[in-house]
N, C-alpha and C positions, 0 to 999 in steps of 0.2 A: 504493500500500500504506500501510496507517495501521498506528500502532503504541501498542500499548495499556500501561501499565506500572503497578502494584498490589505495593504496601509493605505494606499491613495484613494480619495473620493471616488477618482472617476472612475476607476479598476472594479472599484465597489459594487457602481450601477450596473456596469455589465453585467457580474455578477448575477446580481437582484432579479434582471432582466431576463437573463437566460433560461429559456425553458426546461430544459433538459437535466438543469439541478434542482435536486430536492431538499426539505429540510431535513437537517442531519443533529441538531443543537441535542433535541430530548430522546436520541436513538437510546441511550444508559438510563434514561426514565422510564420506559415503554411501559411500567408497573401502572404509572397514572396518563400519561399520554401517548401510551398504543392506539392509532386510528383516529384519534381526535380532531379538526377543521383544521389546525396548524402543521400538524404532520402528513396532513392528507396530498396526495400530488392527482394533476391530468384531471380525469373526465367527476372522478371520486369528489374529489375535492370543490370545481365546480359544482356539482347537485348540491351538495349541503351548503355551500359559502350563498348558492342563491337563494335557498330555503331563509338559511338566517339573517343573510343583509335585509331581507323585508323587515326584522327588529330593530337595525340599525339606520334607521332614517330619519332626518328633520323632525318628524312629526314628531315623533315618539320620544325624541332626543330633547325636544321643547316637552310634551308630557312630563318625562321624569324630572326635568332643569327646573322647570316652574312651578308642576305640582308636588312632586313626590320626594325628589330629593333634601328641599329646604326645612320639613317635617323629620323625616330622620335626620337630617343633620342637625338640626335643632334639637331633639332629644336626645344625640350621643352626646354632645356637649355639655350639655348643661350642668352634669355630672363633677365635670373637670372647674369647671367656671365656678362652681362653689367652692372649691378647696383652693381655687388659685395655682394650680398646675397640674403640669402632667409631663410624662413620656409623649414626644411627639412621635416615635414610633409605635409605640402602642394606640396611642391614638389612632395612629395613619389604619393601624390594622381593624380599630373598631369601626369609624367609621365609615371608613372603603370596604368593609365587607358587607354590613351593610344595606350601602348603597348597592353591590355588586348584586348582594343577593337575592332584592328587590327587580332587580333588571335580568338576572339569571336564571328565576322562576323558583328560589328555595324557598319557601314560608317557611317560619318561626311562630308554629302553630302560639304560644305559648306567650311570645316577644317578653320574654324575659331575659333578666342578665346572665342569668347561667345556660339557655337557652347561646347568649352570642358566645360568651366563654368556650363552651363548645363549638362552634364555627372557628372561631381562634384558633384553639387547638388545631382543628381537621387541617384549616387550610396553611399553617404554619409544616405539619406538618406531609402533606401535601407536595408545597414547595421545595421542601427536603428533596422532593422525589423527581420533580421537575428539573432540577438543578441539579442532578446527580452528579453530571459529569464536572463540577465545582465544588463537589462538597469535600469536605478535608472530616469524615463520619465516616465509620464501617459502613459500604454499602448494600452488606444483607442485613444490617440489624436495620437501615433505615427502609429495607424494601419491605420487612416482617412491620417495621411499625406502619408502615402505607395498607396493605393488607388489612390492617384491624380497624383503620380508619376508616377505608372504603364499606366496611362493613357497617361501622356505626353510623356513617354520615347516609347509607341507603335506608336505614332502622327507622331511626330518627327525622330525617330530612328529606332524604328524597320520596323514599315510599310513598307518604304521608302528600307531600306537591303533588305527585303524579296521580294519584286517585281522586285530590280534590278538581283535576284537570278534567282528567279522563270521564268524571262525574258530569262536568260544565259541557264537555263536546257532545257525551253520548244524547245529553239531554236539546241539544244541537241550540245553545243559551250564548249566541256570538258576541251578541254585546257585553255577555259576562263574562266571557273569555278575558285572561288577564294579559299584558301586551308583553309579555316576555321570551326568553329562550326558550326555555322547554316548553311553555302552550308551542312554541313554532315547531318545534321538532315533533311534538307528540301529533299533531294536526295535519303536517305530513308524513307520517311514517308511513303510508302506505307506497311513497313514493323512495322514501330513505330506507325504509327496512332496516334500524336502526336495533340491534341484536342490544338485549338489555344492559349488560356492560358496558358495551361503547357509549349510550344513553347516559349511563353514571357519570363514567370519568370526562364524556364532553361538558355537563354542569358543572361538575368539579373542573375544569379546564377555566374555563368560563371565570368563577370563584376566585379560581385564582390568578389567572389575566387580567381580569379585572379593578381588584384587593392588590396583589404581590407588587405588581410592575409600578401601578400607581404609590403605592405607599413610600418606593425609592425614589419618586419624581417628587412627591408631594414634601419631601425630609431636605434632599437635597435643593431644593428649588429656596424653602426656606431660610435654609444655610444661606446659600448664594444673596439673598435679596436683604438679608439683616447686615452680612459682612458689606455688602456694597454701600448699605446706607452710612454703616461707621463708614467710612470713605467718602460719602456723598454726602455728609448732612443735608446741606442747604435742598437734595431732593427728599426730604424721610416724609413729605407730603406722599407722594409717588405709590406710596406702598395701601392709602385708601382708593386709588383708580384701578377699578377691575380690567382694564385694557394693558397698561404697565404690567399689571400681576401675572396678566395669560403671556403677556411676551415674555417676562422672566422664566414663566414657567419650560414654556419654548425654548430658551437660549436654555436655561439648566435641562432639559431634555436631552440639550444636544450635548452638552459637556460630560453628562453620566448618563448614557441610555442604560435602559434597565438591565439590558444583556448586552455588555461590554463586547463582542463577540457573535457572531453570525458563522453557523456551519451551514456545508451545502454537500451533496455528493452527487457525483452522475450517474443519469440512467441509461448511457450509450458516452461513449464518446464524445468528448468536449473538447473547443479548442478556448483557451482560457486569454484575459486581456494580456497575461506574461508572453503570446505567442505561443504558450505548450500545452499539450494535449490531455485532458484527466480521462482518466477510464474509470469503471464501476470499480468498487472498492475505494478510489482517493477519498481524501477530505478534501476540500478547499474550505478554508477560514478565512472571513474578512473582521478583520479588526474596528472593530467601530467606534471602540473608543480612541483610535489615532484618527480613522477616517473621516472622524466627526473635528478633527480639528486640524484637518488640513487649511495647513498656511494657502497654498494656491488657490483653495474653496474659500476658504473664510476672512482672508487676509493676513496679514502679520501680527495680529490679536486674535487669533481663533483661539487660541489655549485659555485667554481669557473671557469671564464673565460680562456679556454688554450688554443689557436688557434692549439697549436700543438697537441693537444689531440691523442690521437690513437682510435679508436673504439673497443670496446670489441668483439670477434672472434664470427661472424656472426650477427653483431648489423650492424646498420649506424651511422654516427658521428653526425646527426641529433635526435638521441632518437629516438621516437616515435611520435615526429611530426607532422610526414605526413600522419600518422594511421599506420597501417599495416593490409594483408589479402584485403578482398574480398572489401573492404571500405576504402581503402589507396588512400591517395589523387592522381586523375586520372593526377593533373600537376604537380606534384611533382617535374620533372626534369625542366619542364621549367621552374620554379621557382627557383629553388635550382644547377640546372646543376645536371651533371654526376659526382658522388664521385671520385674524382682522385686517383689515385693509385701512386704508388713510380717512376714507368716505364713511368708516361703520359707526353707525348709530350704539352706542353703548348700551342704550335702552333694551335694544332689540338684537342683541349677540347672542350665540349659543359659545359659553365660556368653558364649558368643559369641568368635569367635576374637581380634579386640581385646584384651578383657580376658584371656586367657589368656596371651600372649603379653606381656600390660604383668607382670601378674602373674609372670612367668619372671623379666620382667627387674629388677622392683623386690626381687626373692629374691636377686637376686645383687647387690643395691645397687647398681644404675646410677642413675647422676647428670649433669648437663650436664656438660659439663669447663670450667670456667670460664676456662681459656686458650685456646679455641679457640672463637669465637664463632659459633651460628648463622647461616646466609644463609637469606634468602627464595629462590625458585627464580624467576628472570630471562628463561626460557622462555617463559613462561604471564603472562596477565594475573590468572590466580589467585593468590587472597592463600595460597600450599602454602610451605610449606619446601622448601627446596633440598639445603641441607646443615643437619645435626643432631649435632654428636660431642657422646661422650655417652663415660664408662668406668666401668668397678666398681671400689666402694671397699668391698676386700674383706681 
């Protein structure tokens, strides 16, 4: 097996582009992400990605933005905001699950705290299993603990969604149908044939798509936007405009994508941007967190943090992020929002759950605590945060 590895943006796109590579990142996870929408390639992959972008539209993205999300966010908080702090990663986890799980189809028959404490758990450890090929963990004790999870979270959580669904269709009740992931998958399966495991671990995919990746944008982006203002006083207005806050969010996006790292492998024959050939078996790896700061992409400050950045004429202000092409991350906007332009009405944005949620908390003046210092997260060979405390100085 040869192994191909590409730092430059442009080398990147080809890459991305290329149909004939697949995703190769969660092949040592296959316990939680065998067959799932991101792992899927060719004909497979289109049916279900068109199944579920019907969940990822406008509409439904304004839905949960305007009605549904502000409700739960409001009640995760409120918690914190009476003690005057908290873990901003564990926050990241409650609330982004959440949110996630509202849009992924889990009910929380119960909506109680130990009811989400268990979601924490699963999809903590979950991610374990996603990130295999990163974890510095025995990786049969963490594939035995994925195992035990997937069983409680079908007991508990999924069993329980799927029948209250399955109840809503058979009774053919549309309008009651709820606008999420699994009503979409369960409503086509006659078309997916979706074998009941794969059904599990796509929700769970989902969960933690959702929750995981966000929770490093949402720590990170913070980071980036507090240390800048020490640097910027005269802008620390900056940080109540929800437009500033999604660009931040974007430019730290691009600085720390969530998977520092992009695998691919061929399914014939490939001739690569280097001029050379991969065949079935290679890796090729694109580096994205170099890629993402390429000087020739970005300028001679790309390594740096610029809220105001511009994007390079026909790039996003996110890099490469979110992938690009046929395997570009399907939530991309609900995550990130809609890239604002010069012309956008603030009123009428779709900002994306990140900024929403930064935006909550810089209303209520959260700040690092300066007596309790950040940790990196010692799990992961990812450069994430571990620990973040953080309190309102209100």
């Amino acid at each position: 097996m040869k192994e191909f590895n590409f730092t430059k943006y442009e080398d990147a796109i080809k890459i991305y582009r290329e149909k004939n590579l697949m995703q190769a990142l969660y092949d040592e996870g296959e316990i939680i992400m065998d067959q799932v929408l991101v792992c899927l390639h060719g004909e497979e992959h289109k049916k279900r990605r068109k199944v579920e972008n019907k969940i990822f539209s406008r509409e439904i993205f304004r839905l949960y933005e305007d009605k549904i999300y502000p409700i739960t966010l409001e009640q995760t908080i409120q918690p914190f905001l009476k003690t005057g702090k908290m873990d901003l990663v564990d926050f990241g986890f409650r609330v982004l699950l959440n949110l996630t799980a509202d849009f992924s189809g889990v009910d929380r028959p119960k909506k109680t705290p130990e009811e989400t404490e268990t979601l924490i758990k699963l999809l903590k450890i979950f991610a374990s299993g996603a990130t295999l090929a990163h974890s510095t963990r025995d990786r049969d004790e963490v594939k035995q603990e994925i195992k035990i999870a997937l069983k409680e979270f079908e007991e508990r959580f999924l069993g329980p969604s799927i029948k209250r669904r399955e109840s809503l269709i058979k009774k053919n009740q549309e309008d009651d149908l709820p606008r999420d992931i699994l009503t979409a998958l369960l409503v086509n399966q006659e078309t997916l044939k979706l074998p009941y495991d794969v059904l599990m671990r796509e929700i769970a995919f989902y969960l933690l798509a959702g929750a995981q990746t966000s929770i490093h944008s949402l720590v990170h982006t913070f980071h980036e936007i507090t240390m800048w203002i020490e640097k910027n006083p005269d802008k620390k207005n900056c940080i109540y405009d929800p437009i500033f806050i999604q660009k931040s969010a974007h430019e730290s996006t691009r600085l720390h994508p969530s998977s520092p790292v992009a695998w691919r492998k061929p399914t014939c024959p490939v001739q690569l941007p280097n001029n050379k050939e991969a065949k079935e078996g290679d890796k090729i790896i694109v580096d994205l967190y170099t890629c993402n700061r390429d000087e020739e992409m970005f300028g001679e400050d790309a390594k740096q943090f610029n809220p105001f950045r511009k994007a390079p004429s026909g790039q996003n202000t996110y890099g490469l992020s979110f992938g690009l092409g046929m395997h570009s991350c399907i939530g991309r906007n609900l995550a990130a929002g809609v890239v604002p332009k010069e012309d956008t009405n603030p009123e009428d944005h779709h900002y994306g759950t990140v900024t929403l949620i930064l935006k909550k908390l810089f209303e209520n003046k959260a700040k690092p605590n300066p007596d309790d210092p950040p940790k990196m997260d010692e799990k992961t060979k990812r450069p994430n945060w571990g620990y973040y405390p953080i309190f309102f100085d209100r």
